[in-house]
C-alpha positions in Angstrom: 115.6 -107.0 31.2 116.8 -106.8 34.8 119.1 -109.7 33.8 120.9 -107.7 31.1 121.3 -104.6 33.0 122.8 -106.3 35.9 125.1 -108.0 33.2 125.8 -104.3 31.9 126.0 -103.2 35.1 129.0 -105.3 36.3 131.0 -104.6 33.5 130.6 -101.1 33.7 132.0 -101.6 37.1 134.8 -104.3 36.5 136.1 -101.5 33.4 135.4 -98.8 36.4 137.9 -100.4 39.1 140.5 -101.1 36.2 140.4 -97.3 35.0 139.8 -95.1 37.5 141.6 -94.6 41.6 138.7 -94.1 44.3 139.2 -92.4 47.8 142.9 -92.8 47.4 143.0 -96.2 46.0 145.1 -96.8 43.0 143.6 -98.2 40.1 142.7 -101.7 40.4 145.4 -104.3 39.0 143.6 -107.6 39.5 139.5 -107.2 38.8 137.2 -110.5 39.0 133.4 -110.9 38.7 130.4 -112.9 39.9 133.0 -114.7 42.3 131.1 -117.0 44.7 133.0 -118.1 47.3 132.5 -120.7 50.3 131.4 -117.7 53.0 128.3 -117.1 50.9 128.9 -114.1 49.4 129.1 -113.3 45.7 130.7 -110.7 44.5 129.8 -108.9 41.3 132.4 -106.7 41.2 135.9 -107.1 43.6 139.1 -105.3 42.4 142.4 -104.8 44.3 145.3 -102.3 44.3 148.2 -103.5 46.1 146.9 -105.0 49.2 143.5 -103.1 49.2 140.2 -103.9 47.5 137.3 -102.5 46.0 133.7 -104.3 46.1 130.8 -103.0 43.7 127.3 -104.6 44.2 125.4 -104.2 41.2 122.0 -103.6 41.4 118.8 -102.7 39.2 115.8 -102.4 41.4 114.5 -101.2 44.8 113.7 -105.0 46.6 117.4 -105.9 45.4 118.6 -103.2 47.3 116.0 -103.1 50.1 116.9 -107.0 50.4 120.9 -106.8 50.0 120.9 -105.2 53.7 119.2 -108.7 55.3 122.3 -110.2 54.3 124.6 -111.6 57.3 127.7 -110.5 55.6 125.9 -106.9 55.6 124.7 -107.3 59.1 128.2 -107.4 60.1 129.9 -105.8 57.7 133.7 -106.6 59.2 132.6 -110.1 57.7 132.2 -108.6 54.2 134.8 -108.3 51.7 136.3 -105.1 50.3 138.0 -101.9 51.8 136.0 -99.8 50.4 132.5 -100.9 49.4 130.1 -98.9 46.6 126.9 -99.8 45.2 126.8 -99.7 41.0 123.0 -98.5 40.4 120.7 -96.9 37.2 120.8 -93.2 38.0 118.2 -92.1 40.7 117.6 -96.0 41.7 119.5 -95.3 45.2 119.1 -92.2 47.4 122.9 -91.9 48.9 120.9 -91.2 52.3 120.0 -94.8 51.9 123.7 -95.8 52.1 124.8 -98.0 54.2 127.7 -96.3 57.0 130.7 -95.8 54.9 129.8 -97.0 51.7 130.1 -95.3 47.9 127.7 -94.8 45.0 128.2 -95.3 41.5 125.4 -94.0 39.3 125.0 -94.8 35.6 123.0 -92.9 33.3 120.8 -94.0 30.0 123.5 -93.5 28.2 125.4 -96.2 30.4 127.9 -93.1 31.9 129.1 -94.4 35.3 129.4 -91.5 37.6 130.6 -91.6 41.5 128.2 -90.0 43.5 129.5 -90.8 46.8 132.8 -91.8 47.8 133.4 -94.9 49.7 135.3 -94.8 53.0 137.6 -97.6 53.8 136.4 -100.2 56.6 137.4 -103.2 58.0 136.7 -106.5 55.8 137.2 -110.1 56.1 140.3 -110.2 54.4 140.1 -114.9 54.9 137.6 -114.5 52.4 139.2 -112.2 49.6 142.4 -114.8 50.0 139.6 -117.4 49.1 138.3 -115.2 46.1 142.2 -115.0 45.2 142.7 -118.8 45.3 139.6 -119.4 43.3 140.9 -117.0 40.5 144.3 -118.6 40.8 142.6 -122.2 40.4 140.5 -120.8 37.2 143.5 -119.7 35.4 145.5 -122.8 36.3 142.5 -124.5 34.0 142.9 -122.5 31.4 145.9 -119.7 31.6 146.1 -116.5 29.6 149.2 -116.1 27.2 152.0 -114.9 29.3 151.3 -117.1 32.6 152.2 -120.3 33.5 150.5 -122.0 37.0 151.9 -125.1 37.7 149.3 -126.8 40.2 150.7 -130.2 41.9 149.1 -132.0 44.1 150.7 -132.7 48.2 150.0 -136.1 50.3 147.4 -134.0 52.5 146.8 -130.4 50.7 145.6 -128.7 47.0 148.7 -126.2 46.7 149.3 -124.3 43.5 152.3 -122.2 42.0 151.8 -118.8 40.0 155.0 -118.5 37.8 155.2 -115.3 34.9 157.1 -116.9 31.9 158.7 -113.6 31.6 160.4 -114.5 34.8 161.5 -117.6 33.8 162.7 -116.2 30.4 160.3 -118.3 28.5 
């Protein structure tokens, strides 16, 4: 069951970010899930606005939580991802005294009703490793891209390098 309700969890939060601004932020334009990424940390939930983003760890028990602070990226948190951080939790699973410094609850009730609880404030993050996230998700599309994008990956003598071109803009 704690497989399914994370699951449930992290689309809760991915429709969250798309629909809804949070401590100033605009509504996310770009939202991605269960991201891993070379620097070791997987995101459930990562959104951005603009040039800011929004993390959301998803989590169902106690010893999830309890162990998601032994993590070196929470350690030091300027080597985390996202401007503003928030935990995505069951209702009464997290105690917003628990919070780590500047970080945001969202609570969801039995009736899978996300609520904030606690606003996020913004920090500093690793902002290497979201261009990593971003390059991943540019990579995944190029593999299989949504109607209305075109990615045109070629390949250098030394270097990977990929192109993001909107058909609209080339009137196709």
């Amino acid at each position: 069951m704690s497989g399914e309700l994370h699951k449930k969890l992290i689309e809760i939060g991915r429709k969250y970010l798309l629909n809804h601004q949070i401590s100033g932020f605009c509504k996310s334009s770009i939202v991605a899930s269960e991201i891993v990424i070379s620097c070791g940390e997987c995101a459930d939930v990562i959104g951005w606005s603009n040039a800011q983003s929004i993390l959301l760890e998803a989590k169902t028990s106690r010893e999830d939580f309890k162990k998601d602070s032994k993590k070196w990226f929470r350690m030091f948190p300027e080597r985390g991802v996202g401007d503003l951080r928030l935990y995505i939790a069951p209702k009464g699973l997290i105690k917003i005294e628990e919070l780590p410094e500047y970080w945001g609850l969202i609570e969801v009730n039995e009736k899978l009703k996300p609520r904030m609880v606690q606003k996020p404030v913004k920090q500093k993050s690793d902002k290497r490793a979201e261009i990593l996230i971003l390059s991943s998700i540019i990579k995944r599309i190029g593999q299989n891209p949504p109607e209305g994008v075109s990615i045109k990956c070629y390949v250098h003598e030394t270097k990977n390098n990929a192109t993001l071109t909107l058909k609209n803009e080339e009137g196709k």
